[in-house]
C-alpha positions as a Markdown table, in Angstrom:
| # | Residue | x | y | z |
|---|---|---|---|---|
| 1 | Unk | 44.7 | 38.5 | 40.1 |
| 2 | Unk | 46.2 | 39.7 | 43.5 |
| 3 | Unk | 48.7 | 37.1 | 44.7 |
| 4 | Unk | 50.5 | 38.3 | 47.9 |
| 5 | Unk | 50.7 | 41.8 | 49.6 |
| 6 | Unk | 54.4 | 42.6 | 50.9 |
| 7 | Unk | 53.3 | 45.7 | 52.6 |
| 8 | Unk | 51.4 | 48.6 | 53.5 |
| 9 | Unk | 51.8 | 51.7 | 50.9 |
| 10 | Unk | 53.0 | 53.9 | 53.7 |
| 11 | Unk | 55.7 | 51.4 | 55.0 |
| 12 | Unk | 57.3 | 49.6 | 52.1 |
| 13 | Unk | 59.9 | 52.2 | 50.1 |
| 14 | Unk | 61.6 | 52.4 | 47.0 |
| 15 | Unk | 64.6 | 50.2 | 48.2 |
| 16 | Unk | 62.4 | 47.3 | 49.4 |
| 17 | Unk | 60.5 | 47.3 | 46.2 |
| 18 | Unk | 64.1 | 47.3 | 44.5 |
| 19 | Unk | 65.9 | 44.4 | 46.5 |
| 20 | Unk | 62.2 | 42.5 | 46.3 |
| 21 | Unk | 62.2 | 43.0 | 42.3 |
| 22 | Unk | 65.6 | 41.5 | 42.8 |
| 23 | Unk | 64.7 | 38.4 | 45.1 |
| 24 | Unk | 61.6 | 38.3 | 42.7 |
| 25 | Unk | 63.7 | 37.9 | 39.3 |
| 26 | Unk | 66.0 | 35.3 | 40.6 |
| 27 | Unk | 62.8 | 32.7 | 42.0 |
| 28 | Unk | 60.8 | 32.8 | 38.9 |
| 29 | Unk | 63.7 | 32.3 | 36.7 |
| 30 | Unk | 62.6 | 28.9 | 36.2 |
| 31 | Unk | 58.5 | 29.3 | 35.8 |
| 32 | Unk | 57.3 | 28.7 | 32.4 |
| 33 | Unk | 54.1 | 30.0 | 30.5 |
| 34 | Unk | 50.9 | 28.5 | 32.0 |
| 35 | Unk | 46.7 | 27.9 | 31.3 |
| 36 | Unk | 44.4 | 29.2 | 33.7 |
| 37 | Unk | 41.0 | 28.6 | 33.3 |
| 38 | Unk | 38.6 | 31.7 | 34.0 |
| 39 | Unk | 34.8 | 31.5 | 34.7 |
| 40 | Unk | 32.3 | 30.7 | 36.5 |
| 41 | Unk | 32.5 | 27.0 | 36.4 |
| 42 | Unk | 36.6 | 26.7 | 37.0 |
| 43 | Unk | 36.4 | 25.5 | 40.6 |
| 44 | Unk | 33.2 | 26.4 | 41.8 |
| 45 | Unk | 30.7 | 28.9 | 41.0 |
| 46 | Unk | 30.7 | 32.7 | 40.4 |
| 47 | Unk | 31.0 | 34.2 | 44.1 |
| 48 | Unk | 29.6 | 36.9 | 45.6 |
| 49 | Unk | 30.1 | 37.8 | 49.1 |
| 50 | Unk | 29.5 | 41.3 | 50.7 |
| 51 | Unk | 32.5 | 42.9 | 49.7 |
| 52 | Unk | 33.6 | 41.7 | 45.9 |
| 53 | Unk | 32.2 | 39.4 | 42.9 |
| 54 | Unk | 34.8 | 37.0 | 41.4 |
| 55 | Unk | 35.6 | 34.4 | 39.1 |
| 56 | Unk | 37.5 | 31.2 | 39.8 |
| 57 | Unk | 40.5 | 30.3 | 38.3 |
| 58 | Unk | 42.0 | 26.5 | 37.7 |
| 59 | Unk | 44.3 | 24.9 | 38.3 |
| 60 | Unk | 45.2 | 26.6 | 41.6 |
| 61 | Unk | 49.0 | 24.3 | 41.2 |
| 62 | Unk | 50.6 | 26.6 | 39.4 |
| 63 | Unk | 49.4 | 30.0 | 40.6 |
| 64 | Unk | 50.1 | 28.5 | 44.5 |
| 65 | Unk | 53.6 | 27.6 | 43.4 |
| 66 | Unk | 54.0 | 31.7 | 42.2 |
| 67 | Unk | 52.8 | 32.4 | 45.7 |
| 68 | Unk | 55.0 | 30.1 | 47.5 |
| 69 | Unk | 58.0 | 31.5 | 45.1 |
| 70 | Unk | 57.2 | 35.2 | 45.6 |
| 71 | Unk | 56.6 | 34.7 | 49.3 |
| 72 | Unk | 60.2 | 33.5 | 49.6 |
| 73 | Unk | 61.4 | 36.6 | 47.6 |
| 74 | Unk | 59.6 | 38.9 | 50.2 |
| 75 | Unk | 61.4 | 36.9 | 52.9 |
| 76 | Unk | 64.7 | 37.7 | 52.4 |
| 77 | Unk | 64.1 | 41.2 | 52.3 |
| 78 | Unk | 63.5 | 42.3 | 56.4 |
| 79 | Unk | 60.8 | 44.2 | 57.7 |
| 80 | Unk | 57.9 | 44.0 | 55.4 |
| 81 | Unk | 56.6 | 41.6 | 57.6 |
| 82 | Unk | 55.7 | 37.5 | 57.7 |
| 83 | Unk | 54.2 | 36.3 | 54.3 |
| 84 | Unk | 50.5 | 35.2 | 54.6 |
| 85 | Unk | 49.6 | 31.2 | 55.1 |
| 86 | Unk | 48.6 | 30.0 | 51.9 |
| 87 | Unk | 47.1 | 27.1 | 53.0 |
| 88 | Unk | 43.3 | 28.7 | 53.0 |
| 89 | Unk | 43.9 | 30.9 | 49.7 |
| 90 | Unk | 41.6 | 30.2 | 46.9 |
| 91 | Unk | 43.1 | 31.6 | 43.6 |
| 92 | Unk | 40.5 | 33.8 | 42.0 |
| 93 | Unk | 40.0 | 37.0 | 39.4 |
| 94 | Unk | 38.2 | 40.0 | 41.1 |
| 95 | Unk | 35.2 | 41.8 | 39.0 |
| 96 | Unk | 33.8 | 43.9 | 41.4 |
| 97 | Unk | 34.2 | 45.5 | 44.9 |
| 98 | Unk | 31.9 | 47.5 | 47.0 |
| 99 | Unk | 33.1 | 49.4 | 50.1 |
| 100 | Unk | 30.2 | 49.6 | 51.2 |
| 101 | Unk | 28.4 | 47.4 | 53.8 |
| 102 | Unk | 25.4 | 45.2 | 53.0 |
| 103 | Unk | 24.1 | 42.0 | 53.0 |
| 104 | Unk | 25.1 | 39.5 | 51.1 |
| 105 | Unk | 21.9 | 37.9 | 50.3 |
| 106 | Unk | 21.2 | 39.9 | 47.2 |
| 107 | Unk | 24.6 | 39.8 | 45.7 |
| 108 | Unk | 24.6 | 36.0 | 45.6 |
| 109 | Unk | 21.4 | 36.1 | 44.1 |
| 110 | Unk | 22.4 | 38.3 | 41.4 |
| 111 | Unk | 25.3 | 36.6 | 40.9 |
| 112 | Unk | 23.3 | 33.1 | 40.5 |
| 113 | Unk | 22.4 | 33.9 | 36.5 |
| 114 | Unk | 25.8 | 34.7 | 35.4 |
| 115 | Unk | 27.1 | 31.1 | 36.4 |
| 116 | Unk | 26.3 | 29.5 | 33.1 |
| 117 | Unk | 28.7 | 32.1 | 31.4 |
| 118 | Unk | 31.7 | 30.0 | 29.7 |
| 119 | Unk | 34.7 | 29.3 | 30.7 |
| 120 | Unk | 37.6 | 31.1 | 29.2 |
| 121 | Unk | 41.0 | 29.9 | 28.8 |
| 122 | Unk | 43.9 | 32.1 | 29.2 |
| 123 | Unk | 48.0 | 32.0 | 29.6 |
| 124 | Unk | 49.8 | 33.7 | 32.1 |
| 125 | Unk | 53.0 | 35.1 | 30.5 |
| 126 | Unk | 53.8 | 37.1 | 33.3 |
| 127 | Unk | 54.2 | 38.5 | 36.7 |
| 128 | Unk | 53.9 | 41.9 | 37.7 |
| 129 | Unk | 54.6 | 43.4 | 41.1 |
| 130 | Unk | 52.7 | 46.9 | 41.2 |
| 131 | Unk | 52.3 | 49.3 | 44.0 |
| 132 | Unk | 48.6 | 49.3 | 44.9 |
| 133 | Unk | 46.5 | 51.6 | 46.7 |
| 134 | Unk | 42.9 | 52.0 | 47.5 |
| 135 | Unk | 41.3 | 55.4 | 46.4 |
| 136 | Unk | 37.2 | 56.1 | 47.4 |
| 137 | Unk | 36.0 | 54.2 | 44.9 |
| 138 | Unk | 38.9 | 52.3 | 43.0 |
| 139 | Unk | 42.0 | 50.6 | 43.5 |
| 140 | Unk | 44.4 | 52.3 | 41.4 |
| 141 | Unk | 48.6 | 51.3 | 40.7 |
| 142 | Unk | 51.5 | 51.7 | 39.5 |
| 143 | Unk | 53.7 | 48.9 | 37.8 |
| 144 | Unk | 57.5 | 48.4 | 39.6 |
| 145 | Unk | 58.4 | 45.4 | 37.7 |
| 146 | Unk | 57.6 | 43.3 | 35.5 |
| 147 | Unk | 59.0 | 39.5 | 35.2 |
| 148 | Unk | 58.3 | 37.2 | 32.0 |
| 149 | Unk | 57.9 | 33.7 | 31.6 |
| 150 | Unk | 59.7 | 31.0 | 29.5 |
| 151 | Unk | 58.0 | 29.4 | 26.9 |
| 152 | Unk | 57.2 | 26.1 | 27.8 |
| 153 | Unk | 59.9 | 23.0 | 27.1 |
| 154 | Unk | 57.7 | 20.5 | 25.1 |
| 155 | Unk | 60.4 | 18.3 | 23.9 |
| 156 | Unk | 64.3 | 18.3 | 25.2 |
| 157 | Unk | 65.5 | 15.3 | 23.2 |
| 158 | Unk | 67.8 | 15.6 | 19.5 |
| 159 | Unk | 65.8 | 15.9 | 16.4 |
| 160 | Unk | 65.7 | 12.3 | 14.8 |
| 161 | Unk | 66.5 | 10.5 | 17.6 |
């Protein structure tokens, strides 16, 4: 799942990645492990459009919350530009992709028969920020950083109390 872009390929070096990574570490210090739900069903149906298939994903909550946390890490570090409104972004797992143009009419219908698949439930342990490129026909990356979550507090009180 793709949360925020910080960049271009061609304009964001090395050092940015490194003082990002930085900025990055320090604002999800305090995220703990969460459940996503993954399917068809989550939030709305399997979508097609002309470009990509994907699932949904829910709760959107906490996966918004890594957004707004890693767009404040990309803002302190000047010159790889404004961080992306969130306000219209719908969470969601890409399958596929196509780069090539067509209609959408027959990828929705495709799509229509694989919305009674079942949800599955999953925990997000972690974040990774990658450097990602498009190649002809993939998206390939390499991995700059990786930050782990906390296991969730269930009970902060003394034992027997």
């Amino acid at each position: 799942m793709t949360l925020l872009k910080f960049g271009s390929i061609n304009t964001v070096d090395d050092s940015a990645i490194e003082r990002v990574v930085e900025n990055a570490d320090a604002a999800l210090k305090a995220v703990n492990r969460f459940e996503l739900a993954v399917g068809p069903l989550a939030v709305g149906p399997l979508a097609g459009s002309a470009g990509a298939i994907r699932f949904s994903v829910a709760p959107w909550s906490p996966v918004l919350d890594l957004v707004k946390r890693l767009g404040a890490a990309q803002e302190f570090e000047s010159g790889l530009g404004p961080v992306k409104p969130i306000e219209h972004m719908r969470p969601h797992i890409g399958i596929a992709y196509s780069a090539a143009r067509q209609s959408v009419a027959p990828i929705v219908e495709r799509t229509v028969g694989l919305r009674d698949l079942a949800l599955v439930t999953t925990t997000v342990k972690d974040v990774k920020l990658v450097r990602l490129w498009r190649t002809e026909s993939a998206y390939e990356w390499e991995e700059k950083a990786t930050f782990p979550y906390s296991e969730p507090v269930l009970y902060r009180g003394n034992v027997g109390s």
